[in-house]
N, C-alpha and C positions, 0 to 999 in steps of 0.2 A: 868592380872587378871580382871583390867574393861574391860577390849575390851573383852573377856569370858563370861564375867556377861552380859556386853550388850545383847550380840549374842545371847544367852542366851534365856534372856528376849523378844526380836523379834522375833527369833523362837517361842516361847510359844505365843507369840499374833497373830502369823499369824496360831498356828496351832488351835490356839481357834477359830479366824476368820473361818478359814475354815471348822470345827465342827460346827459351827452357819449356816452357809450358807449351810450345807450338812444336817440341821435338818430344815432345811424350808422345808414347804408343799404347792407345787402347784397344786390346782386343777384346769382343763381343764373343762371349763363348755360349754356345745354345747345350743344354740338357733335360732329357725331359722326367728326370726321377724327383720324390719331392724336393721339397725349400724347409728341411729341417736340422739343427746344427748336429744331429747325431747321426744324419744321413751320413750310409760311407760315400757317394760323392761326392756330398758340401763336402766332408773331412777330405776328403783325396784334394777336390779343388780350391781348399785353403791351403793346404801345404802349397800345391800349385804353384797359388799367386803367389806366397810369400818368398817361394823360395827363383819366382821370375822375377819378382820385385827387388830382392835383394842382390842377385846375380846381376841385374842389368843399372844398379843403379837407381832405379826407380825410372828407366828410362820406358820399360813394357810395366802397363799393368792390364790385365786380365781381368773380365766384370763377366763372373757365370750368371746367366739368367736359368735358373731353375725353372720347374714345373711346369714344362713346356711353353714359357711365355714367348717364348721366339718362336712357335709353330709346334706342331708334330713330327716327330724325327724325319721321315718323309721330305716333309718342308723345310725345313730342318740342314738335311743334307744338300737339298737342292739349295736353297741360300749360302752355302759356305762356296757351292761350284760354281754359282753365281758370283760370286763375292759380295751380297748382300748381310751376310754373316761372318765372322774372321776364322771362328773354329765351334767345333763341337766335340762334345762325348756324349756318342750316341750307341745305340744297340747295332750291331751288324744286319738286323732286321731289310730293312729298304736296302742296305748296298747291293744287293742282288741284282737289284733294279737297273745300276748302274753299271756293276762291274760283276754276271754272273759266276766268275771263278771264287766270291767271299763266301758261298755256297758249301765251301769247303767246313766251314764253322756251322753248319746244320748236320752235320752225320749224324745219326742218333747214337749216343754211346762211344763216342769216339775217346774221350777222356773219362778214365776212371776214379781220380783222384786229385787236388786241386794244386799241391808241388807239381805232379807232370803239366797239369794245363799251362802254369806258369811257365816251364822250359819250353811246351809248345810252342807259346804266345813270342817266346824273344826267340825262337828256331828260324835259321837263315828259310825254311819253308815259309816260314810268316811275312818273312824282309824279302823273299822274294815275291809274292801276293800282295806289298804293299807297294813295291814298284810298279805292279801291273796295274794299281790303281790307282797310282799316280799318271801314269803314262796315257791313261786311256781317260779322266777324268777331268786332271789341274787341282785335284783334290789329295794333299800330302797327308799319307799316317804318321804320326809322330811316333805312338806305341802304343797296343791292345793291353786291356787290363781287362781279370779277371769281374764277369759280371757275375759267376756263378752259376749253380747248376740249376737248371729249369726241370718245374714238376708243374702237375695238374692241380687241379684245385675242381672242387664240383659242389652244388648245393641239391640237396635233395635225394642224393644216393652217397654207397661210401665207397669213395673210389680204392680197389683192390688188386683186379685185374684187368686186364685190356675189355674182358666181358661185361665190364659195369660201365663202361664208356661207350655202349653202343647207345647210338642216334642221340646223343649229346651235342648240344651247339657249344663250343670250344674257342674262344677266342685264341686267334694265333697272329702273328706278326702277317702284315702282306709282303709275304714270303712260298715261294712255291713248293720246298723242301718241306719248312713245316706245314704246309698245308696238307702234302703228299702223307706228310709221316702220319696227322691226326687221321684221317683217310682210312691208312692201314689200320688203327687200331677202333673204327669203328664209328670214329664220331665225326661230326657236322663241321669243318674248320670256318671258321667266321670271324674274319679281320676286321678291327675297330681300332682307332686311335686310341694309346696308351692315357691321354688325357679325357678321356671318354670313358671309358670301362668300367669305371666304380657305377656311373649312375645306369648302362649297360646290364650289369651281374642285379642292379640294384633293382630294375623295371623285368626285366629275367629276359631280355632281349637273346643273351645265349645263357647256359646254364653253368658252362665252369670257362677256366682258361689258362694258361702256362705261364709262368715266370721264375724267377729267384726268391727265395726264403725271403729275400731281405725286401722284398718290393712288396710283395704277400702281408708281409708284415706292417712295412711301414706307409705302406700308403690302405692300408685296414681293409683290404678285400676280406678281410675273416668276419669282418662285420655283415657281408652279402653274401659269404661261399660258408658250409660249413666241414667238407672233407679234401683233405690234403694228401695225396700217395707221394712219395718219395722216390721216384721213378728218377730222377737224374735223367731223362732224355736226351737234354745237350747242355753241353758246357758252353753255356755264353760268352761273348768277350762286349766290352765296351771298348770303343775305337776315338783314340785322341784324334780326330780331322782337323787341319787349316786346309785353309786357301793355298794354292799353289802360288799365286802373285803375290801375297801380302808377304809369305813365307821369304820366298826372295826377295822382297823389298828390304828386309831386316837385315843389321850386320851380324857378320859368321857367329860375333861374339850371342848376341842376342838368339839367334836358330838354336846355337848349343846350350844356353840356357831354357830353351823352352822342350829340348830333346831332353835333358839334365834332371827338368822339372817332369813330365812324362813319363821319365822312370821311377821318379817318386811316389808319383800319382800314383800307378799300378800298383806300387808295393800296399800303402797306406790304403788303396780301393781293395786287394787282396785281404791286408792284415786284419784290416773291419768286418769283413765279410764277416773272414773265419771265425772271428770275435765273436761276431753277434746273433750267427747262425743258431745256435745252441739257445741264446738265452730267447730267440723268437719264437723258436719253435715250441719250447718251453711257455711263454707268454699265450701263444693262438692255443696250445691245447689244456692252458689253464681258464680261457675264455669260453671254450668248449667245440673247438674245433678237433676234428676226429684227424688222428695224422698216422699213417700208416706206413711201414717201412718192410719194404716185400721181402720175401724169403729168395733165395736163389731162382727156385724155379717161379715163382709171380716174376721176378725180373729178366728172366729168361722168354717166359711168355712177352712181356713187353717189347727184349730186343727182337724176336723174332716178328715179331708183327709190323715193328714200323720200321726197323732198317731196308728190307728190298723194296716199298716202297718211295724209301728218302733215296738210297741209293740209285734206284733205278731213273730217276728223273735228275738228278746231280751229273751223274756219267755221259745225261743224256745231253745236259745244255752245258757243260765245262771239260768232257771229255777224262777217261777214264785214269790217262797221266795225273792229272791233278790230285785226284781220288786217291791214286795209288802214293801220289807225295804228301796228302794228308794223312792216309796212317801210317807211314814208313814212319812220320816225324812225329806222330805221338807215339808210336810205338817205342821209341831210341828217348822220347823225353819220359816215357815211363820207365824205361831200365836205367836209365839217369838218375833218377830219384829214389829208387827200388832203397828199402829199409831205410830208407831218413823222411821218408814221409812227415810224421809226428813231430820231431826236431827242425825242421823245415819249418812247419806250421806254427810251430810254438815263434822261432826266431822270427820269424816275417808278421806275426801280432806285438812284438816287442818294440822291433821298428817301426812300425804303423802308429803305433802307440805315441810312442816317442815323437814322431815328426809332427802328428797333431797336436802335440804340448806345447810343441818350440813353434809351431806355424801362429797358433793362439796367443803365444803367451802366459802360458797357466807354467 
């Protein structure tokens, strides 16, 4: 009768076991920046997990495939609408493709500073363009985080003014807006997969390309490029994607942890940035990259040349309303932030800081 009761009892723990582990939630998150621990979005997407894993229980855990191993953003985005993928943080690049109004985040110059891009990013303007691509997609934004501001990069010339960029091949996102803008300022736009591009710049298939300090940096395009201009072109965001179906398959409790954890990320993908911007740029022009930072009027040249033609092809395919609600809403998140800029930037690397430590355990 005890050997029964034992038997029993083991049964029931292993079938409970096995109910536990058959009610875990793995999500598949695609990214295609590198796979290194000082990356700010491994940092962002460790706080992430830790802080989905702890909120839920351990019932959601999150597995980020870095360095494009789940495809090219492209593919990327299309596997989450699929539901082949669960979620991503990817560049706004391809959403055009999907949902023309994300278009709104190619203006040239539309953010001048990285506290207003941050008000931008959570401005009910934003929460309403992440409805509309919801609605039109099955593809939910959780929340945009700062990916930073995008400059050129070129080998073989030093880029200065929009006049050293003439008939340059230019890698741009396949993206119409920035294709338009590179256009305006003279040069060849030529879209290649972001997992592609080192060996691209490296055979000289084109000769420079745009991105963020911190992609420049850490995935060592300064190895292939040797001139950097400082042009700020556009204020990138990276976009937390799920699945619309998985999304709702989750209880309210778990959605609100993974909205909870998304605002983390942003912070912790801001507070890095702004960390490490400084000590990159420092690093590439101790390697002997030439890095240039325009006078007023060199960046006056630049906004003039590629805004009417980003502008003109955005108004064309999203209509002028949208345009007009994308800088009303930077414009109100810049006098939002007006003199705390510095104070901003300081507290939001403190907390970045921080939540990397406790997400670690260091």
């Amino acid at each position: 009768m005890k050997k029964s009761l034992a038997a029993l009892l083991s049964l029931a723990m292993l079938l409970t076991g096995a109910a536990a582990a058959e009610a875990k939630i793995t999500l598949k998150v695609a990214n295609s920046g590198p796979d290194t621990p000082e990356n700010r979005t491994v940092c962002a997407a460790d706080v992430y997990t830790d802080m989905v894993r702890k909120a839920t229980n351990g019932e959601v855990e999150l597995v980020f495939y870095h360095a494009s191993k789940l495809g090219g953003e492209a593919e990327a985005l299309e596997g989450i609408q699929m539901g082949t993928i669960d979620m991503g943080t990817l560049t706004s690049g391809p959403a055009a493709n999907f949902v023309p109004q994300t278009m709104i985040f190619d203006i040239p110059y539309l953010i001048t500073n990285s506290p207003a891009g941050w008000e931008f990013l959570k401005s009910d303007f934003v929460k309403k363009l992440s409805d509309e691509f919801c609605k039109r997609t099955g593809v939910r934004i959780l929340a945009v985080a700062e990916h930073g501001f995008r400059h050129f990069t070129a080998k073989g010339v030093e880029l200065k003014t929009p006049a050293d960029m003439k008939d340059l091949k230019i890698r741009v996102m396949e993206n119409p807006a920035h294709m338009a803008m590179t256009r305006g300022l003279g040069a060849s736009p030529t879209p290649i997969s972001y997992s592609e591009l080192y060996m691209a710049l490296q055979q000289g298939v084109v000769d420079g390309m745009e991105c963020p300090i911190a992609n420049i940096h850490d995935s060592k395009f300064y190895e292939v490029q040797d001139s950097l201009v400082l042009d700020g072109h556009l204020y990138g965001p990276l976009v937390i994607f799920i699945n619309e179906d998985k999304f709702q398959s989750l209880t309210p409790a778990q959605q609100e942890a993974l909205y909870k954890g998304a605002e983390a990320f942003c912070i912790v993908h801001a507070g890095i940035t702004a960390a490490s911007d400084a000590a990159a740029l420092k690093d590439m022009a101790d390697k002997g990259m030439k890095i240039h930072q325009p006078t007023a009027d060199e960046q006056k040249m630049f906004r003039d040349a590629a805004q009417p033609a980003a502008l003109k092809i955005i108004a064309e395919r999203i209509g002028q309303e949208w345009v007009d609600g994308a800088v009303k809403a930077a414009q109100e998140a810049e006098a939002k932030v007006a003199g705390k800029e510095q104070q901003l930037m300081d507290e939001c690397i403190r907390e970045a800081q921080e939540m990397v430590k406790i997400a670690r355990g260091n």
